[in-house]
VMD Tcl script that builds the backbone (N, CA, C; Angstrom):
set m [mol new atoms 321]
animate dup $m
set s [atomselect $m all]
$s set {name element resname resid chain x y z} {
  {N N UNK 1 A -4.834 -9.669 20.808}
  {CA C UNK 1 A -3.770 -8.735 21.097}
  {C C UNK 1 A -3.436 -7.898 19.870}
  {N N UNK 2 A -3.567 -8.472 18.686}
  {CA C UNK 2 A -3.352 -7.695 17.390}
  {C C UNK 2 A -3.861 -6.572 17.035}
  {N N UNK 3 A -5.486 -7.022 17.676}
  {CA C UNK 3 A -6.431 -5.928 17.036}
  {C C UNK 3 A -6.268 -4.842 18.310}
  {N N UNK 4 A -5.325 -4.928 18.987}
  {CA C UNK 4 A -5.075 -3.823 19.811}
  {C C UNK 4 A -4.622 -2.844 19.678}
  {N N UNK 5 A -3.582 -3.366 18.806}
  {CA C UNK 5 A -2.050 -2.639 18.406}
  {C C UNK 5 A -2.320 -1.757 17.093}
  {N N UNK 6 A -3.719 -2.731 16.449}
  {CA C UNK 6 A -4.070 -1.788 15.226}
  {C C UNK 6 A -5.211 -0.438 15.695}
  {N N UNK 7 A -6.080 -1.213 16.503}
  {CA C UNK 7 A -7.179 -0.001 16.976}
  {C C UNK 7 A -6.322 1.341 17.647}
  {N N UNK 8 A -5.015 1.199 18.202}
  {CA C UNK 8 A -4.250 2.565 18.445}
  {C C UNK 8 A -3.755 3.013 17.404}
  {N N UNK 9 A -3.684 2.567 16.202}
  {CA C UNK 9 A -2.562 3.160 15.719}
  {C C UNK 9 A -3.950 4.189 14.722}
  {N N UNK 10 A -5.101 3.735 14.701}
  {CA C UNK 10 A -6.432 4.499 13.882}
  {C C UNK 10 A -6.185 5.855 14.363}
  {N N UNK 11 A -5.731 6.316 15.235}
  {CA C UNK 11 A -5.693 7.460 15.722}
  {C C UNK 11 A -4.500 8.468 14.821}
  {N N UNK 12 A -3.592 7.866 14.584}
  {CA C UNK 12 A -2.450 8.247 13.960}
  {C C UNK 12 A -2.592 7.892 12.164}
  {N N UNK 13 A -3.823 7.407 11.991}
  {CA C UNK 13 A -3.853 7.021 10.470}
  {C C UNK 13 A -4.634 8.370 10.122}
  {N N UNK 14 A -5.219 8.938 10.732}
  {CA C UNK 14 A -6.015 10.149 10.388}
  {C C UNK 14 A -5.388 11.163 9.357}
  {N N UNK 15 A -3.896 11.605 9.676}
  {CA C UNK 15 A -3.504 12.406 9.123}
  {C C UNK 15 A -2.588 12.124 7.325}
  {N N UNK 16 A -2.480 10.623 7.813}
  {CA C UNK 16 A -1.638 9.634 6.600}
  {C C UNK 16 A -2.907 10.189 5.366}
  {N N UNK 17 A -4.039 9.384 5.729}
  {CA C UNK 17 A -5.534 9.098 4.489}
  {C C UNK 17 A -6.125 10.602 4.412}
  {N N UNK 18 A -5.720 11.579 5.695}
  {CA C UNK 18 A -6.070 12.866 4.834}
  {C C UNK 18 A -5.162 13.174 3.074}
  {N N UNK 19 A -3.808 13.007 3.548}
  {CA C UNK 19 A -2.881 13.334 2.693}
  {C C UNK 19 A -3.062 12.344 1.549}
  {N N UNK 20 A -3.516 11.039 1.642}
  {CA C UNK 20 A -3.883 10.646 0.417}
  {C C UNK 20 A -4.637 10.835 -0.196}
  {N N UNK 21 A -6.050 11.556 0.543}
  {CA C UNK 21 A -7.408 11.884 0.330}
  {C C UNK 21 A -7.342 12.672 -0.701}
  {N N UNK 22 A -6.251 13.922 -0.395}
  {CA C UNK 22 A -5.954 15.253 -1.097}
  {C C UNK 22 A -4.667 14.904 -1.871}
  {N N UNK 23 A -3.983 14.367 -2.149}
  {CA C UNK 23 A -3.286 13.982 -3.096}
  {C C UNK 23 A -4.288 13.481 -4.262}
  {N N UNK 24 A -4.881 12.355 -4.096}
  {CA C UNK 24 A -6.000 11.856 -4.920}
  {C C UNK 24 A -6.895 12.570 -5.517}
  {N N UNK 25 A -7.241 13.818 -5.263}
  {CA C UNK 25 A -8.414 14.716 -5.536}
  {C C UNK 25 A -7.785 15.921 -6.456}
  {N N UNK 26 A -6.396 16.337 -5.748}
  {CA C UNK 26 A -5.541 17.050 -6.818}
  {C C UNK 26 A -4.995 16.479 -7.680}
  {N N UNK 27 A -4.759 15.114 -8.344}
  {CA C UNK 27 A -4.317 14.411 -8.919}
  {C C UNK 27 A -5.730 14.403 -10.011}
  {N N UNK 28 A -6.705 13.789 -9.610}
  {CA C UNK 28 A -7.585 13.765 -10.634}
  {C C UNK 28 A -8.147 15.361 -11.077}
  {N N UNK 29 A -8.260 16.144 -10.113}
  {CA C UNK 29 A -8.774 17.889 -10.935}
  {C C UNK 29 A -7.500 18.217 -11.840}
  {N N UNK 30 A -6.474 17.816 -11.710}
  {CA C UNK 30 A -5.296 18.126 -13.170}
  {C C UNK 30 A -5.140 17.323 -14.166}
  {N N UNK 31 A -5.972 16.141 -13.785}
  {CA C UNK 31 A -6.423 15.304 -14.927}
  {C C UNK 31 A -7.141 15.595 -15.692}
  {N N UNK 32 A -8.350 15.783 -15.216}
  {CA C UNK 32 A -9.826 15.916 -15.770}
  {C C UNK 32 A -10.159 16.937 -16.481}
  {N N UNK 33 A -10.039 18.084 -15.059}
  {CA C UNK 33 A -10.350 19.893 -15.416}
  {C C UNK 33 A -9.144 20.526 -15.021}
  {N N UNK 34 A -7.996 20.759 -15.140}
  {CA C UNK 34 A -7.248 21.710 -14.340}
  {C C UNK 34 A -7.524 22.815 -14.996}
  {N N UNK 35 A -7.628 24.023 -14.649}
  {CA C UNK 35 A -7.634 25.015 -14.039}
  {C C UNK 35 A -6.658 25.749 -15.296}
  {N N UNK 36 A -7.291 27.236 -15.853}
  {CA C UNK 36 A -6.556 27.842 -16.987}
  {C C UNK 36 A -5.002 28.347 -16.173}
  {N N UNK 37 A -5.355 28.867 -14.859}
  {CA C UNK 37 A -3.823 29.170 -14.461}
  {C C UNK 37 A -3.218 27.933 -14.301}
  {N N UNK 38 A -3.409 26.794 -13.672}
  {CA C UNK 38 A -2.373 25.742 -13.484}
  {C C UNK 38 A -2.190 25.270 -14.631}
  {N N UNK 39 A -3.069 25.112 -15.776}
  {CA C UNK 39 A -2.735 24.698 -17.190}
  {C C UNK 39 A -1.482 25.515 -17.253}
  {N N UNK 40 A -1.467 26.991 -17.201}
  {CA C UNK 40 A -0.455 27.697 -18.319}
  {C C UNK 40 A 0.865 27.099 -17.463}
  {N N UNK 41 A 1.042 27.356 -16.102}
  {CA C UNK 41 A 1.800 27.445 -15.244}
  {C C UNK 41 A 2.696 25.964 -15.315}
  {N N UNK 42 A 2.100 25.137 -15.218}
  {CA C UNK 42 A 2.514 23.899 -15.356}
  {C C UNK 42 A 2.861 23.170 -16.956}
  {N N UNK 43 A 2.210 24.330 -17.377}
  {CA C UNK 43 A 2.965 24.016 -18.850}
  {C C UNK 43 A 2.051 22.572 -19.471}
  {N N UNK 44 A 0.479 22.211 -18.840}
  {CA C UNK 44 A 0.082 20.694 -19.504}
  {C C UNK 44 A 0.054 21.387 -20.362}
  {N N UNK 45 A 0.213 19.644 -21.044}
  {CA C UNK 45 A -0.288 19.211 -22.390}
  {C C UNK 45 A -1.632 19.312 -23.113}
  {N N UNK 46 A -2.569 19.487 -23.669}
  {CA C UNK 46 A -3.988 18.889 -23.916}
  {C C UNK 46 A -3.847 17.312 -24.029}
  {N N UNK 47 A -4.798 16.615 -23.578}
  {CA C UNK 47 A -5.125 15.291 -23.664}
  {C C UNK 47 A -6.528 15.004 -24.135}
  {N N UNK 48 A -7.036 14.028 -24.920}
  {CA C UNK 48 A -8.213 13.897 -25.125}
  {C C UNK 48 A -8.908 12.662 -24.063}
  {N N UNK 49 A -10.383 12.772 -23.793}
  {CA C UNK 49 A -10.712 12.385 -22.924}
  {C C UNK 49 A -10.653 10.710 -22.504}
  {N N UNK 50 A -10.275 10.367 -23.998}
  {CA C UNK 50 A -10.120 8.856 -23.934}
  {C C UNK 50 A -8.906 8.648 -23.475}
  {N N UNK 51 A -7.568 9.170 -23.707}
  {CA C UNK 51 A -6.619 8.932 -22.894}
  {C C UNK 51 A -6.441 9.526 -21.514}
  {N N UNK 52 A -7.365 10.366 -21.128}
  {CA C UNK 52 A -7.125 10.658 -19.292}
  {C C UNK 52 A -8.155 9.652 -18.815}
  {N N UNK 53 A -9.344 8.917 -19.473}
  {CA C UNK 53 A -9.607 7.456 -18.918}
  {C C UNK 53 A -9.098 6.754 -18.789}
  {N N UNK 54 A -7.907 6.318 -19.516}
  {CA C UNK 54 A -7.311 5.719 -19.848}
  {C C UNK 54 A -6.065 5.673 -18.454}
  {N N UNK 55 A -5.661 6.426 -18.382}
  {CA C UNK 55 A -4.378 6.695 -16.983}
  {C C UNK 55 A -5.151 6.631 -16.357}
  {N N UNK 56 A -6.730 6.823 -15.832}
  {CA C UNK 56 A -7.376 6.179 -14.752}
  {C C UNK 56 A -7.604 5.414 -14.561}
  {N N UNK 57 A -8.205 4.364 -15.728}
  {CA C UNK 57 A -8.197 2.697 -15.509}
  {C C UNK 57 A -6.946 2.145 -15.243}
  {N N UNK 58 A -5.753 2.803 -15.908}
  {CA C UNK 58 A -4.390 2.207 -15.803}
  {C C UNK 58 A -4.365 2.171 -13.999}
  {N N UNK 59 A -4.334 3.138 -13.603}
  {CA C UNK 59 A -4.244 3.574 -12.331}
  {C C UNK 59 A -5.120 2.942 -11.490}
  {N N UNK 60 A -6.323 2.364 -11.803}
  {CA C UNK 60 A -7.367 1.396 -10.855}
  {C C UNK 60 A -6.627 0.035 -10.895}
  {N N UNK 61 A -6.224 -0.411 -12.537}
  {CA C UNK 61 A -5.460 -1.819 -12.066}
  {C C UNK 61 A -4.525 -1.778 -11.533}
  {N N UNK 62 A -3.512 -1.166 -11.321}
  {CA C UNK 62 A -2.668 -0.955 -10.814}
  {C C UNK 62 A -2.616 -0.935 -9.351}
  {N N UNK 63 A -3.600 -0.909 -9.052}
  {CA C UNK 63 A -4.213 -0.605 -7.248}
  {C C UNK 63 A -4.923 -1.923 -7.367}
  {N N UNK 64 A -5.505 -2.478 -8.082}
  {CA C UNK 64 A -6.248 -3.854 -7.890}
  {C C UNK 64 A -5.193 -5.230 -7.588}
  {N N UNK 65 A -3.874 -4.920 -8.528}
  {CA C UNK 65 A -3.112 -5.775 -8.988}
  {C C UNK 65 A -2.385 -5.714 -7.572}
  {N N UNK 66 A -1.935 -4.725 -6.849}
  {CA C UNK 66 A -1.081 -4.000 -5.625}
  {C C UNK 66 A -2.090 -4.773 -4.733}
  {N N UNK 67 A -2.887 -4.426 -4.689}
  {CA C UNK 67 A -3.767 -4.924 -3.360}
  {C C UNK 67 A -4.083 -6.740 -3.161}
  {N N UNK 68 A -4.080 -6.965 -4.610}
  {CA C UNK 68 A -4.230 -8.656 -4.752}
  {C C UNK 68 A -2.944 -9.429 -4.016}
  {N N UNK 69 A -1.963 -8.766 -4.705}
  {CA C UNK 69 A -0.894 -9.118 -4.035}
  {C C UNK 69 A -0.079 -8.914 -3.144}
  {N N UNK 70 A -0.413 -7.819 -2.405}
  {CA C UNK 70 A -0.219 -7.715 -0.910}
  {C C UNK 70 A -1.245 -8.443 -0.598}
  {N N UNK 71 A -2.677 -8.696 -0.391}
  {CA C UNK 71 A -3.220 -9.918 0.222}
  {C C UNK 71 A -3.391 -11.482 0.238}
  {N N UNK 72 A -3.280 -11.765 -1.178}
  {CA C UNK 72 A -2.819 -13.095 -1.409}
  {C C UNK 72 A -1.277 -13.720 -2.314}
  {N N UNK 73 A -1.227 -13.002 -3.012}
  {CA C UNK 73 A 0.176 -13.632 -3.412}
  {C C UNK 73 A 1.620 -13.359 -2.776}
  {N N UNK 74 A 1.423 -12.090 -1.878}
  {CA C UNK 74 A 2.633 -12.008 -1.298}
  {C C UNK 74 A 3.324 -12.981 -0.301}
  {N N UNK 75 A 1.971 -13.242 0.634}
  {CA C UNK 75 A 2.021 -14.087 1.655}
  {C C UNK 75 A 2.417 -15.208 1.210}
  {N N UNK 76 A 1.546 -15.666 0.217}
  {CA C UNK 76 A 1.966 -17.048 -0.211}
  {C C UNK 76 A 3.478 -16.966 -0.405}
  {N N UNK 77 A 3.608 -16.225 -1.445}
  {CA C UNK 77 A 5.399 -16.471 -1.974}
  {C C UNK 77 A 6.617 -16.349 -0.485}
  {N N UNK 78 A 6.129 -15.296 0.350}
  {CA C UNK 78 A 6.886 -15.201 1.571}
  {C C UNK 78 A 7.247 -16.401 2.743}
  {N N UNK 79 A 5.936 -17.238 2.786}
  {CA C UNK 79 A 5.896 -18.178 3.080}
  {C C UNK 79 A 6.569 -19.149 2.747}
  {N N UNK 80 A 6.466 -18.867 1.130}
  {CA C UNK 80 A 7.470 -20.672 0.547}
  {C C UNK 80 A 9.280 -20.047 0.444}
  {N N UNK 81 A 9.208 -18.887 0.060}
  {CA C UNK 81 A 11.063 -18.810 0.477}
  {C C UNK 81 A 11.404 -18.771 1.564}
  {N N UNK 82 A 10.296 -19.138 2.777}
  {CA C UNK 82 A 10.646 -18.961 4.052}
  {C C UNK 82 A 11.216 -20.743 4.432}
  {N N UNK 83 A 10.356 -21.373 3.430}
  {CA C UNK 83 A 10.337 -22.945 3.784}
  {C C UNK 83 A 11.649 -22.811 2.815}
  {N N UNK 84 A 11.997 -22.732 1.722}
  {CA C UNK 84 A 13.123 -22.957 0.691}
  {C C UNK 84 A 14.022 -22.744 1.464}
  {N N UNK 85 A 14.273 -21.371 2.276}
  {CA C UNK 85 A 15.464 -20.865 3.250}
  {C C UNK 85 A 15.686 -21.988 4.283}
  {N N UNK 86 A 14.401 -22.793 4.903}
  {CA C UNK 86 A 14.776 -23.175 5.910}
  {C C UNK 86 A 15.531 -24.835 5.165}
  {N N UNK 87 A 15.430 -25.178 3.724}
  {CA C UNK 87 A 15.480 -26.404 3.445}
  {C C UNK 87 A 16.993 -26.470 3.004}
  {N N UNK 88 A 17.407 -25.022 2.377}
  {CA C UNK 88 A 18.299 -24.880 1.600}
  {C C UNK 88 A 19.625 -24.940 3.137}
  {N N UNK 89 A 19.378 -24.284 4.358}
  {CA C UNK 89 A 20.002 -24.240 4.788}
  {C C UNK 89 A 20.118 -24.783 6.406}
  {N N UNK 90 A 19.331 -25.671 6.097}
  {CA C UNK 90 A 18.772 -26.556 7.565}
  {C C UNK 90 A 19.227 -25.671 9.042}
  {N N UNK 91 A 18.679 -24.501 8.958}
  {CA C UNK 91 A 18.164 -24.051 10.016}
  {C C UNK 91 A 16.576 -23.667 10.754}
  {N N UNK 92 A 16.509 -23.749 11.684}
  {CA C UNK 92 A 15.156 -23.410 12.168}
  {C C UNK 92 A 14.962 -22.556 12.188}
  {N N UNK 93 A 13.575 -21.975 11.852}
  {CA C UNK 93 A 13.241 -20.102 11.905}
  {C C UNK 93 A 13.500 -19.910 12.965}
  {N N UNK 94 A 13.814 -18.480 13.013}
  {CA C UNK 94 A 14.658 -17.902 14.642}
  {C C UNK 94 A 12.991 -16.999 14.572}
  {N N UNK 95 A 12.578 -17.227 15.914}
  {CA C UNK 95 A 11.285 -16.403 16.860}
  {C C UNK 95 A 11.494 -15.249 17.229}
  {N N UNK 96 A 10.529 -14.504 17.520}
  {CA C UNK 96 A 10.575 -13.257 17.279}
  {C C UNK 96 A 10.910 -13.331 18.835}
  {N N UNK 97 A 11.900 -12.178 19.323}
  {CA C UNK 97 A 12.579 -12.306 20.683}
  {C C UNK 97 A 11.322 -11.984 21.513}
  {N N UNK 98 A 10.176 -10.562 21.187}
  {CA C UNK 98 A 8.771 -10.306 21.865}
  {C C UNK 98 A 7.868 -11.962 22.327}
  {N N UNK 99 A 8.117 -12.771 21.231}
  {CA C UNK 99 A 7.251 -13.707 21.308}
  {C C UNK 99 A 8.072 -14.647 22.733}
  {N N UNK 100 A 9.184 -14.826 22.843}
  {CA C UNK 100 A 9.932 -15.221 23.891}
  {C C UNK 100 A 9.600 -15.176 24.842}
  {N N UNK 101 A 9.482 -13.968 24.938}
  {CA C UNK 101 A 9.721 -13.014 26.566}
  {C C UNK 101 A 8.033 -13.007 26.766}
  {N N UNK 102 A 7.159 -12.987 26.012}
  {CA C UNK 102 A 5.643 -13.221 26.473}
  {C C UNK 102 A 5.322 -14.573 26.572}
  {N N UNK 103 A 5.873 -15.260 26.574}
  {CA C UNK 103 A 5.623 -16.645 26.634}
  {C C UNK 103 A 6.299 -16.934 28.503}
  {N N UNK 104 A 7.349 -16.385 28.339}
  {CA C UNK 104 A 7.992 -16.713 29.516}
  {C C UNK 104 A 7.696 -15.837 30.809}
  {N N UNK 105 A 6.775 -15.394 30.488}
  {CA C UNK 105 A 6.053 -14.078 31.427}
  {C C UNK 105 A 4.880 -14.709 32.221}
  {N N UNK 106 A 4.156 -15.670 30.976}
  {CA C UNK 106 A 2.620 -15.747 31.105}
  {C C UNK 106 A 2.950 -17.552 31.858}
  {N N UNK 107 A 2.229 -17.904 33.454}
  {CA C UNK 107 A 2.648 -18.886 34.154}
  {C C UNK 107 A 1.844 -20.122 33.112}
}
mol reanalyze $m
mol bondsrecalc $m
mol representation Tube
mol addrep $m
């Protein structure tokens, strides 16, 4: 049922990963090479090439570190203040009301 809810929504991601596509691409051409009018206009700085590697590697870990931990450490930690919450205050997790009502649907 999950991979349902995600295969519709591919339709609507189209326009999200354009905009990151092109964010990402104008982001690095004002890094790398910008352009003598957007230089003047924008007023950069000069940088030498070791420090605009440099904000790019910064910028890869930074996405490595983000992605590690939205896939494994978040969960984990979400999980255990979920158990701490339930210990600290001896209640039972409350169910998602959808999960209810499909349960009580299906004979």
């Amino acid at each position: 049922m999950l991979n349902v809810l995600f295969t519709d929504l591919d339709d609507r991601l189209g326009p999200f990963l354009s905009a990151v596509a092109v964010t990402l691409i104008a982001t690095l051409l004002m890094l790398l090479v910008p352009p003598h009018w957007l230089f003047e206009f924008m007023q950069l700085t000069w940088m030498s090439w070791t420090f605009k590697i440099t904000l790019i590697a910064f910028g890869f870990v930074y996405f490595l570190i983000a992605w590690t931990g939205e896939h494994y450490l978040f969960l984990w930690l979400a999980r255990f203040l979920g158990r701490m919450r339930q210990r600290l205050f001896k209640q039972p997790k409350q169910r998602k009301l959808y999960k209810i009502v499909k349960e009580k649907l299906v004979f």
